[in-house]
C-alpha positions in Angstrom: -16.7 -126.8 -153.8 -20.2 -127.1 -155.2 -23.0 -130.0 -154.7 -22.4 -132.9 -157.5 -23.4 -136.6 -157.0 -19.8 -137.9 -155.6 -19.9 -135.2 -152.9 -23.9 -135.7 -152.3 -22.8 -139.7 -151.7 -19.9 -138.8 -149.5 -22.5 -136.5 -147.4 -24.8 -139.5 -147.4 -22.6 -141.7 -146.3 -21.0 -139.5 -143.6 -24.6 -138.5 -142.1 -25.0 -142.7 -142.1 -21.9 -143.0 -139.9 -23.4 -140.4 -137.2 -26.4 -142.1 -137.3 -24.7 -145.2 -136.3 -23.2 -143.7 -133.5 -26.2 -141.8 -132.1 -27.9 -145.2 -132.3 -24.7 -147.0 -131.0 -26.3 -148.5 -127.8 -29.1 -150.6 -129.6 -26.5 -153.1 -130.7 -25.9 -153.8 -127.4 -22.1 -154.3 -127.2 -21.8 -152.4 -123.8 -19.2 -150.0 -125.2 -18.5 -146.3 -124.3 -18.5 -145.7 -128.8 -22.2 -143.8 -128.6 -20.5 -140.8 -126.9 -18.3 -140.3 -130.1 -21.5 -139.2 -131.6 -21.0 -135.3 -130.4 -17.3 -135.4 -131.9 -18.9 -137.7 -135.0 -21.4 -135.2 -135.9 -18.6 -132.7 -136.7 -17.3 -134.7 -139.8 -20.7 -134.2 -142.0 -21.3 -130.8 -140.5 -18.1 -129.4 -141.8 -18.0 -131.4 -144.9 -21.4 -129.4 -145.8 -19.6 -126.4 -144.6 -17.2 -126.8 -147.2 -19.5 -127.7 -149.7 -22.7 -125.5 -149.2 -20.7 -122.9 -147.6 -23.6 -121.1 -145.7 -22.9 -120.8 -141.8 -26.4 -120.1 -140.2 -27.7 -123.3 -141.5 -24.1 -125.3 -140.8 -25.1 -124.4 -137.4 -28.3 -125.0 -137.5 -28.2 -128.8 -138.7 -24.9 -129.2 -136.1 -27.0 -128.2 -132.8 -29.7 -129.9 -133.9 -27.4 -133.2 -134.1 -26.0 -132.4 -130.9 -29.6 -132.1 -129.4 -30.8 -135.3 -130.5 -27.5 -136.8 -129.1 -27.8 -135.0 -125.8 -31.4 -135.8 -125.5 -30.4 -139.2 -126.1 -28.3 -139.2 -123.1 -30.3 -137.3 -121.2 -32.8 -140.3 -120.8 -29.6 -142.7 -120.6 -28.8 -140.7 -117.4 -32.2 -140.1 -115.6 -34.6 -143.2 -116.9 -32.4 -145.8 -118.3 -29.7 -145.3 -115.8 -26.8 -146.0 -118.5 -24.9 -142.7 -119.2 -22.9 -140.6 -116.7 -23.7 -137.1 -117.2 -19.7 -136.3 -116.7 -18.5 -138.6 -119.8 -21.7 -136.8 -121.4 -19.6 -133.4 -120.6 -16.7 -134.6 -121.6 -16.9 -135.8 -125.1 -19.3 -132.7 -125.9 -16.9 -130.1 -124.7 -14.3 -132.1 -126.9 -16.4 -131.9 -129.5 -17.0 -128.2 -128.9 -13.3 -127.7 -128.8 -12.6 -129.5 -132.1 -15.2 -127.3 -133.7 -13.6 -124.5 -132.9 -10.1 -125.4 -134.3 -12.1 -126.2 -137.3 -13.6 -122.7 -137.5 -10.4 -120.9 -137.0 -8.7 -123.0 -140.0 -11.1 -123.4 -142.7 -12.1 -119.7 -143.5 -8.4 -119.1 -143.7 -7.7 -122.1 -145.9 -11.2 -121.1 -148.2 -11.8 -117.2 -147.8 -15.0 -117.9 -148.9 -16.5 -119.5 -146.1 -15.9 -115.6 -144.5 -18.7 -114.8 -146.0 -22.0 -114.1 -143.6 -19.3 -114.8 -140.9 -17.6 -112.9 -138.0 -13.8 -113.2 -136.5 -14.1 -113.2 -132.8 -10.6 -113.5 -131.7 -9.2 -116.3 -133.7 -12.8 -117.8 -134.6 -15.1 -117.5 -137.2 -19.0 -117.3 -136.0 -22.2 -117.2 -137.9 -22.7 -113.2 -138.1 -26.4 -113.7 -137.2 -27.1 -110.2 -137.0 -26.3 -109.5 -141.1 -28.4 -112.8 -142.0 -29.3 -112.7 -145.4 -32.4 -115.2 -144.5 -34.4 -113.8 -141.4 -35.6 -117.7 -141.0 -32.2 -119.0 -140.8 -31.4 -116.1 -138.3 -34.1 -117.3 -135.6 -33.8 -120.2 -136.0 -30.2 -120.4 -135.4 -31.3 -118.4 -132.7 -33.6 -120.9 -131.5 -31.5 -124.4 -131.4 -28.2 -122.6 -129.9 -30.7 -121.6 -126.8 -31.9 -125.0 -126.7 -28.4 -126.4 -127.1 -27.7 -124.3 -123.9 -30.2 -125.1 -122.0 -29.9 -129.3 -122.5 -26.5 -128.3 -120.9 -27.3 -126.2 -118.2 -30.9 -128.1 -117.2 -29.2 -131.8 -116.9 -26.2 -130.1 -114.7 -28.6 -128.6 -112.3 -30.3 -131.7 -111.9 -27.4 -133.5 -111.0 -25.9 -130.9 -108.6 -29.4 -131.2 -106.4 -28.9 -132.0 -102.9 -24.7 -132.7 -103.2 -22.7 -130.6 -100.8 -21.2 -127.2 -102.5 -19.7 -124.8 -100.8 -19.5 -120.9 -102.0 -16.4 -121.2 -103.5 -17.7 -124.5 -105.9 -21.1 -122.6 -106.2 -19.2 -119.7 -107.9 -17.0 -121.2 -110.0 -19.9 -123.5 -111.8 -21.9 -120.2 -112.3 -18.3 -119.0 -114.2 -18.1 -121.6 -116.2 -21.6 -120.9 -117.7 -21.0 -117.0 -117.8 -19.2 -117.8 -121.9 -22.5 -119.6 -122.6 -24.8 -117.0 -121.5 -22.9 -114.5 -122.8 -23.4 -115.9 -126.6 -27.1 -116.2 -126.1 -27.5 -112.9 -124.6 -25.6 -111.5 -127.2 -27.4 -113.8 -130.2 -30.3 -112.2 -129.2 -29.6 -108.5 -127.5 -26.0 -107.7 -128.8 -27.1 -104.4 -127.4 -27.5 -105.1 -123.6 -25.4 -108.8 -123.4 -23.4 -107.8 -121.0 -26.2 -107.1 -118.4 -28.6 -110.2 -119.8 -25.0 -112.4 -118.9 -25.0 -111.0 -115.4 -29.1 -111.5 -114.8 -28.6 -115.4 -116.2 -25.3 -115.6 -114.2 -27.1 -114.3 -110.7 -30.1 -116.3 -111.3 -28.1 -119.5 -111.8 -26.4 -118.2 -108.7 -29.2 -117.9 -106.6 -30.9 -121.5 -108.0 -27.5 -123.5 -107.1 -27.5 -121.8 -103.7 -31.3 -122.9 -103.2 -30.6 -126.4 -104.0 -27.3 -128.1 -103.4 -25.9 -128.0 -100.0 -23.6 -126.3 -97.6 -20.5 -128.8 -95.9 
């Protein structure tokens, strides 16, 4: 599929409808619809993946959506006082889980999308290490580390002072092990597995310092 002015206005249009939903609170009709913005944001994402057919910069443009969203909510939760951080989780890792699907169907349905892509398990990634564009590379690099972190920042926060025993401690740092493990190897394929376990034990030794025993 290549850019013409029907598919340009489609893109348009489907960028307009996020936009609406990441914006969704102003029109004050105290509904739960601004959260669909994470699982929104896939729709033109993948549309331009279809179209443009370039991964690192799919990528790029669908963190960065997902940032403004969670930043979005991030003041909702801590200054406005109108988010929950768990409904906040919850539509994001839907979204997260939807993407997927997504990435392990359309390369198979259009082989060309492969290309400057990786098959882990099931899943074609953005193969950041062959990146034909060095700029798209880092900075891909540079909003899937922030992405992380808006996720891993807020979650702390919330956890400060609530009762968790070891076994709760242990299992939050497990959760985040998959997510350290990407960044670690985004940036030092060569030593990720070691970078995984210095995140993992530092998050460790953070939760242990600030929530509380039973």
């Amino acid at each position: 599929m290549q850019f013409d002015p029907t598919s340009i206005i489609i893109l348009i249009t489907l960028c307009i409808i996020f936009v609406v939903f990441l914006i969704f609170d102003l029109f004050e009709r105290n509904e739960k619809a601004g959260y669909l913005a994470y699982i929104v944001a896939l729709v033109p994402v993948n549309y331009f993946w279809g179209i443009e057919g370039d991964p690192l910069l799919v990528y790029i443009i669908l963190f960065s959506l997902w940032i403004l969203t969670l930043l979005r909510d991030t003041i909702g939760v801590y200054l406005d006082k109108n988010k929950d951080i768990n409904e906040i989780l919850l539509y994001l890792f839907l979204a997260i889980i939807i993407q997927l699907i997504i990435t392990a169907i359309m390369p198979e349905v259009n082989e060309d999308l492969q290309l400057t892509t990786e098959k882990i398990l099931y899943f074609w990634v953005p193969n950041v290490h062959s990146a034909i564009f060095v700029d798209f590379a880092l900075a891909f690099k540079i909003v899937a580390t922030v992405f992380i972190l808006l996720i891993v920042v807020p979650l702390i926060i919330d956890v400060k002072d609530e009762e968790a025993p070891l076994p709760i401690v242990i299992i939050f740092v497990a959760i985040f092990i998959i997510p350290f493990l990407y960044l670690s190897y985004i940036w030092v394929p060569e030593i990720m597995g070691v970078l995984t376990f210095l995140f993992s034990v530092i998050l460790f030794i953070i939760l242990l310092m600030i929530t509380k025993k039973e």
